[in-house]
Structure formats: C-alpha cells, structure tokens
N, C-alpha and C positions, 0 to 999 in steps of 0.2 A: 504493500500500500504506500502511495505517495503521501511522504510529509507536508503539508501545507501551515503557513505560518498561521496562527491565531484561529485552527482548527475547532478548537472547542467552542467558539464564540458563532461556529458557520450555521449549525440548526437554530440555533434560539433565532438570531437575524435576517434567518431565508439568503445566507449569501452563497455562491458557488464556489468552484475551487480558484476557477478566473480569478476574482475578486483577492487572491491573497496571493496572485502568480506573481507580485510586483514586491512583496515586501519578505526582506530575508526571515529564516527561521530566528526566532530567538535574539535577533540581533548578529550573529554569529557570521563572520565575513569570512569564506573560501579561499583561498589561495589566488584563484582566478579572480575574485572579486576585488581583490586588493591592488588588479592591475590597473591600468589606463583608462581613459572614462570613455573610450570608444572601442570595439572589439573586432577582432577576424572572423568574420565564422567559413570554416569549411566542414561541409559535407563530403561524407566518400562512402560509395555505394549503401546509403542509406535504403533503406525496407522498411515499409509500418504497413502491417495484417489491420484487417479488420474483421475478426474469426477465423475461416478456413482462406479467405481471400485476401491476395495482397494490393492496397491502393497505392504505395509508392512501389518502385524496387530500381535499386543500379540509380539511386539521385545520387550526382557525384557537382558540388557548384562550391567556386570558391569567393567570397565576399568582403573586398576590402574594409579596412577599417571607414569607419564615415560613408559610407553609400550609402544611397536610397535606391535600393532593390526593389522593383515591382514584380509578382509574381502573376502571372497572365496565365490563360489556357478555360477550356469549356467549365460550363457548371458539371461540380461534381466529380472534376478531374483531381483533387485532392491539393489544390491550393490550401484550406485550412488546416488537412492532416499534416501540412509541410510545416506550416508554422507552429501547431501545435507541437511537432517534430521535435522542432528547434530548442521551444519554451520547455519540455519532459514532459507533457501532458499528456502524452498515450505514449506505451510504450515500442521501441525501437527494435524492431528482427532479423535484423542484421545493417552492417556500417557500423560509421560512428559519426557522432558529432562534436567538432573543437573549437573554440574559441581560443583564441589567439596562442593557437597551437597544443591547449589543454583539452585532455578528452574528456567532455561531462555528457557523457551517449548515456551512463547510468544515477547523475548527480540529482539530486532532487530541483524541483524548478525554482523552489523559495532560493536556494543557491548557485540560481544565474543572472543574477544584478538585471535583472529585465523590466521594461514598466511593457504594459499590454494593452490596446485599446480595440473591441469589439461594434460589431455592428448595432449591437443594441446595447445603448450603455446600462452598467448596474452598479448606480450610483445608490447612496444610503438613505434610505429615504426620512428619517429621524432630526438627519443631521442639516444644517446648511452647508451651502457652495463650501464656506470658507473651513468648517468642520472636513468634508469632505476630503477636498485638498490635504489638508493636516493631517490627513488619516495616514498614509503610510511612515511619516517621519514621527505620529506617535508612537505607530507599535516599532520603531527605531531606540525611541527610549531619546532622540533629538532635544534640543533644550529648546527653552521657549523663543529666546534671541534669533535661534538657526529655523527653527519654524515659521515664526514674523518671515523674518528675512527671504526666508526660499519661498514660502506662499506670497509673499508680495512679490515677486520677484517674474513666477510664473505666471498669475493671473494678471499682472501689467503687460507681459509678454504677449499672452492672446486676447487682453481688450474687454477680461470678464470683470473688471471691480466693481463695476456697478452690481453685479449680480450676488455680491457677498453672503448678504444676509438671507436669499429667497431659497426656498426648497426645493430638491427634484419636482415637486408638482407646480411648480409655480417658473417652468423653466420650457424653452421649444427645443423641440429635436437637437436643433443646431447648435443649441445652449450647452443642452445635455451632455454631447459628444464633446465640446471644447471644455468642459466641466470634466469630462473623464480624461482628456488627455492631458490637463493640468494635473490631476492626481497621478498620473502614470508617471509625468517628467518632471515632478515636483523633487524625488529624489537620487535625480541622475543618471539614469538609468547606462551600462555599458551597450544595452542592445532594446528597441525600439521595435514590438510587433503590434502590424493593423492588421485587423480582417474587416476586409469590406467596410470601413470607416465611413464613407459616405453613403451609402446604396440606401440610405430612409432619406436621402435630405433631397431637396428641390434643389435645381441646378445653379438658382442666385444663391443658397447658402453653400450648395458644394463650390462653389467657383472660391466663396470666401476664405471655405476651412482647408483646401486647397493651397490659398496666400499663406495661411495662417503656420498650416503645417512645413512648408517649405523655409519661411522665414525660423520656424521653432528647432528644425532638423538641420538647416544652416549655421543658425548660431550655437546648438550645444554640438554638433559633429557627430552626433551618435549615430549609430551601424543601424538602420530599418530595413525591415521587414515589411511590405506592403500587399496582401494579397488581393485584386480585384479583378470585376468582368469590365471594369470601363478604361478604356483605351486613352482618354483623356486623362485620367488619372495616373497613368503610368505617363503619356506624352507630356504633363505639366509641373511632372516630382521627381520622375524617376531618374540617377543615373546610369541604371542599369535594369535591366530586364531579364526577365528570364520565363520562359514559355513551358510550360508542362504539356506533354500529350503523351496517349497511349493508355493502354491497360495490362497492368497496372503500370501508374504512369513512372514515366522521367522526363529527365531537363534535355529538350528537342535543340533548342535555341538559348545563347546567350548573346547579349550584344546592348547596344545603346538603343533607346526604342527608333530613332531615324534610320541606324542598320537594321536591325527588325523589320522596320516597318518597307522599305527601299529592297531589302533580298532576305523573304522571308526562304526557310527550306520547305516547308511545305506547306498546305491546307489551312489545316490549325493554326501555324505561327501566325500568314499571314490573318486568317479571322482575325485573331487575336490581337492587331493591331487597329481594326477598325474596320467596316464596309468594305464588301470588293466588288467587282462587277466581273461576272463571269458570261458564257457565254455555249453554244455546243459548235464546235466546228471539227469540220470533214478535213480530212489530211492527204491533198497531193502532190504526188512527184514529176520531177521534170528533171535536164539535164542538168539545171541551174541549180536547181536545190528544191526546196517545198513550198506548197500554196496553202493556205489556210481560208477555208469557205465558210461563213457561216451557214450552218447548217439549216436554222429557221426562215432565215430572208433570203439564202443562195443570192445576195447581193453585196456579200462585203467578201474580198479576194486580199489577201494579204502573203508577201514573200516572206520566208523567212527560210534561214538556213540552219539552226540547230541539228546537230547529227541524232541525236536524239528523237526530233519526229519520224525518224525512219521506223519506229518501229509504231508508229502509230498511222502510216498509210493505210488509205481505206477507210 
C-alpha cells in the first residue's frame, strides 16, 4: 500500500490520494528531494498493466531539466497513466523511473517533491483561498513568516488576492483551477504534473490560465508534465512534445510541437497536432514518376515522385 502524507485525516474530509500527492510524508526530505529545484526525468522502457492488460509498455523519453512537456495522442491512449507513472500512483511492471538520475520506479509519491494539478480541482471546501494555499506548507511544519511570504508570493503571481477570503463555492471554474495551482506551486515543487488542466474552462478563461501558467513555469523553471487533447495547449506552453500511440501505447514522436506538427511520422502524430485534410486518391504511373487522382472529383491530377507510391499503384 502507498504511503500518503496526512493519511489519517483523508476519510473524515472526503479527500483522495491526489490531494496529498504534493506534500512530503512526515516532513521527511529524500535524498533526491534535497536536490535542485528543477529535475531530469527519464523514462526507460517503462510498463503500467491495468489487470491482465498493459496500457503503456517500451515508454523510453528523456526530459530536461525546466521543460514544459506536453503529452498528446487519442483519448484513452494512456496520457494520464503516464503521468500518474511518473507521480507513483499506480504501480510500474517493468522500466524504471529517475529523476535527475535517481531511481524512485519504487519511492512513494509523498517523496517526489511534486505539486499536481487535475482537471477537476479538489480544493477544501471548509477552508478559504488563503487557508487553502497554506495547506501544504502547514503539514510542512513551515513557520508562519515562510507561509505569509510564499502564499503572498504565489497568489500575486497568478492575480488571485482579491479572492483571499471567499470559499471553493463562492469561486468559477477558472478560479478554482488557479486556486489549485497556487497550492500545488506554493511549495516549490522539483516537478510540475497537469492532466487536462483546462478541458472544463471556456476558451476566454483557457486562453488566460494558458498566460498564466507559462509566465508561472517560466519564472520558477520547474520540469512539467502537461497531458492534453488540445493542440493549442501544447502549441502555446509546450517546449516539447511528445505523442503517444499504439496498444499498448508508446512514445511515436518526440520533437518541438512546429516539428510535430510540419513532419508528423504518422496518422496519430499528425491528428494530434491539430485538423488535417485528407482526401482518397488513385495512384498512377508513368515514365516520369507518379500521378495522384482524386478519386471522388477525378478532377484534381497531381505529380509526385516518392519511390514509395510504387507500391500503392492502382
């Protein structure tokens, strides 16, 4: 069973495991945790089963310090089990996972200095904004000075002070989500996971927390993890990209999302970078090289010479 910090506190308050993925056990700082306030992460032939089937297998990515990673590919292709992957929250059947060259494939997730922000936040509902925030640098055991200090610090950063005193129920979606990602990066996190961060908000508040989140991942440098289906979200954050496909999946494509998007390798990559326009055309030959017909209108005739349509004559 996975350790989770402030475990005993989770039934009485209805909170998940999520919810304690951000704050160390005990206080008790790792060896890794004691490093640099941004981290490596490499994957190498990572696996995660889900029962008798496996939804990753053979992920092999390696992730500089400070990037912002978007991870792309269809619903259901296991962008979340990656990230979950990473964080220890299901377990790992073969690979391993390191941070800045340290193997924690078996470390519990309270010690991987990580802050975590979900699609649906699960913010406390008891507590105000400002309570909120404060939450993981209390069960740090933080003094009150470094508490002040770091929650004014973040919530100036993303533009919520005015929202100090109101309640999760007295907050919009948009509020909600930069309310949780103040708590997540309130105590520094070396590594930085989204799932699906924007995918409830309207496109004027995602365009915002979009600004929001780039200026936040800029100025502290930390290593993100971003998994999503919007293309625009990888094209507006991401320095890097990475495309899941297959069953069970792996990593198709790595690159910057303008390579991605400019020579994708196949189907899926390209999807996954936004709309395509396809089409059905007949393949013929000549001495010159190949004709490309469309097949619906028999009105549009295009040359091309790839050696490659030879085998698709006819």
């Amino acid at each position: 069973m996975r350790r989770i910090a402030a475990l005993s506190c989770e039934k009485k308050a209805g909170f998940s495991e999520l919810d304690f993925a951000v704050v160390p056990r005990h206080g008790v700082l790792s060896t890794w945790e004691n490093r640099s306030a941004m981290a490596r992460v490499t994957l190498h032939d990572l696996a995660v089963a889900d029962g008798s089937s496996r939804v990753l297998d053979g992920v092999d990515l390696d992730v500089p310090d400070g990037s912002l990673v978007a991870i792309l590919g269809p619903s259901g292709v296991g962008k979340s089990t990656l990230l979950r992957a990473v964080a220890g929250l299901v377990d790992v059947s073969k690979g391993s996972v390191r941070f800045d060259g340290v193997d924690v494939t078996n470390a519990d997730t309270a010690d991987r200095d990580l802050g975590m922000v979900f699609q649906t936040p699960a913010l406390l509902p008891r507590r105000t904004v400002k309570r909120n925030v404060e939450f993981p640098l209390e069960l740090r055991r933080e003094t009150a000075a470094v508490i002040r200090d770091r929650v004014n610090a973040e919530v100036r950063s993303l533009h919520i002070e005015h929202l100090l005193e109101r309640r999760p129920d007295q907050l919009s979606r948009g509020e909600e989500q930069l309310v949780q990602i103040a708590r997540a990066m309130v105590r520094a996190p070396s590594l930085f996971l989204m799932d699906e961060p924007f995918a409830p908000l309207d496109e004027h508040v995602r365009h915002r927390m979009r600004s929001e989140i780039r200026m936040l991942q800029e100025g502290y440098g930390v290593t993100t993890f971003m998994a999503t289906n919007d293309p625009a979200d990888a094209a507006a954050l991401a320095s890097m990209v990475v495309v899941l496909g297959g069953q069970p999946a792996s990593v198709t494509q790595v690159g910057t999302f303008a390579e991605v998007h400019a020579q994708p390798v196949d189907l899926n990559a390209a999807l996954a970078t936004g709309p395509i326009w396809t089409t059905n055309v007949r393949v013929d030959a000549d001495a010159d090289g190949f004709w490309l017909t469309d097949i619906d209108t028999q009105s549009v005739r295009l040359r091309a010479w790839s050696p490659a349509l030879g085998d698709h004559v006819g």
